[in-house]
N, C-alpha and C positions, 0 to 999 in steps of 0.2 A: 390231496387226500381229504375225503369226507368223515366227517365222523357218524358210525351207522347212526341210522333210525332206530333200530329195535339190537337191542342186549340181550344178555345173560346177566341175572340178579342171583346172587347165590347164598342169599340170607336162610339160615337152618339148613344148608346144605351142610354134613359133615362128610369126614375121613375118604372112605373111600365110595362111599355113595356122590359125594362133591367131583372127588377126581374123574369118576367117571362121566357125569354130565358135565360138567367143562370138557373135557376132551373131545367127546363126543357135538356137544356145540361147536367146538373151534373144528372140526372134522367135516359139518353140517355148513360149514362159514360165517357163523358167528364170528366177530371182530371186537366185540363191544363187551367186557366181562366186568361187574358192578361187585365190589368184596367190601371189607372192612375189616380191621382188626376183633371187633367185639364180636361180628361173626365165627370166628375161630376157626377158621377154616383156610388161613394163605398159604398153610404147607401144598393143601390139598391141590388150592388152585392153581400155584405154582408149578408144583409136578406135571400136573396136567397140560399146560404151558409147555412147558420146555419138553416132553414127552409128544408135545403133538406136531411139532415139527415148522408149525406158524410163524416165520421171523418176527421177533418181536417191534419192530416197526411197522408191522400191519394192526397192530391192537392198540386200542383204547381200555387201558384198567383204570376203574373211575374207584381211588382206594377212599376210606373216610376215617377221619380220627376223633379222636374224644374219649369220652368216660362215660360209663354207663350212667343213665338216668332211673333212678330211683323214685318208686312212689313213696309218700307216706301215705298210710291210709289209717282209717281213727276207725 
């Protein structure tokens, strides 16, 4: 197994605008789904996930963790 060329980036994707294009990407065969926690949206991508019927050994979820970065500005 390769890992795709081209993804799904789901950064300002919310609720159910999110669930909707993941589903519809992994329906498309999309294989490759890019999230994050600060994104706020793994319910959504989740759902979409196990709703679309994809064994989850054909996907690459690229998750990322951290803390949000702050500017200070003067």
């Amino acid at each position: 197994m390769t890992i795709p060329a081209l993804g799904l980036g789901t950064f300002r994707l919310k609720d159910e605008r999110c669930y909707r294009i993941v589903k519809t990407a992994l329906e498309l065969g999309y294989r490759a789904i890019d999230t994050a926690q600060i994104y706020e949206n793994e319910a959504a991508v989740g759902q979409a996930i196990e709703e679309s019927g994809v064994p989850r050994n054909e996907l690459f979820i690229t998750p990322k963790s951290g803390s949000r970065i702050s500017v200070k500005t003067s």
